[in-house]
N, C-alpha and C positions, 0 to 999 in steps of 0.2 A: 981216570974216568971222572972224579969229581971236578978236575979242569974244565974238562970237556963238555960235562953235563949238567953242571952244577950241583951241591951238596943234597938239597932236595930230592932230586931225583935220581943220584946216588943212592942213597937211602933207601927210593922204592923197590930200588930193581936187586938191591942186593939183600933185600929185605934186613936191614940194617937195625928196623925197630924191632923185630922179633928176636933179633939177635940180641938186642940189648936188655929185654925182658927178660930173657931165658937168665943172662949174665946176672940181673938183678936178683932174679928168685935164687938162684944158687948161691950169690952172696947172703943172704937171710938164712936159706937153709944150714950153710956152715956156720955161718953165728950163731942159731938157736942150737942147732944138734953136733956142732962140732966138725973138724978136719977130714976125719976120713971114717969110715966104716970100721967097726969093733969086730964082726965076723968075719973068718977066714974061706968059710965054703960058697960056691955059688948061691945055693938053694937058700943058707942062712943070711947070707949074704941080701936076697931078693924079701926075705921076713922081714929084717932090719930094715929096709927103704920101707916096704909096705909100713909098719908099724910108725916108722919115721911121718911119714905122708899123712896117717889118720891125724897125730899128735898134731901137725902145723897146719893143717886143716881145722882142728878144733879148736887153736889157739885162735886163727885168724875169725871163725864162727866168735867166739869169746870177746873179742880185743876189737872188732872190726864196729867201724862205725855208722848207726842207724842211719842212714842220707836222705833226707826229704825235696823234692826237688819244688822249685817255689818258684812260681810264673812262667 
């Protein structure tokens, strides 16, 4: 397809960016919080992500940069 259509619009139609975003945020999330999940059951299982999610959410509130946008 990207012969045919070129890489661009590749891209669009296989929503290629979204793809690569998702790919990005879960490489950060295993860097900060590690490989795989420490609970064994569903339930505790879905605590740990919650609890996970607050932590990198607060980290990125903490660490994220004031942006002022100029002209």
């Amino acid at each position: 397809m990207i012969a045919e259509t070129g890489r661009m619009r590749w891209q669009q139609t296989s929503d290629y960016n979204k793809r690569a975003g998702v790919e990005s945020q879960m490489a950060h999330w295993k860097g900060v919080l590690g490989e795989a999940l420490r609970s064994h059951s569903d339930q505790t299982q879905a605590t740990e992500v919650a609890i996970d999610v607050i932590v990198l959410n607060r980290m990125l509130d903490l660490g994220g940069p004031n942006s002022v946008r100029v002209a």
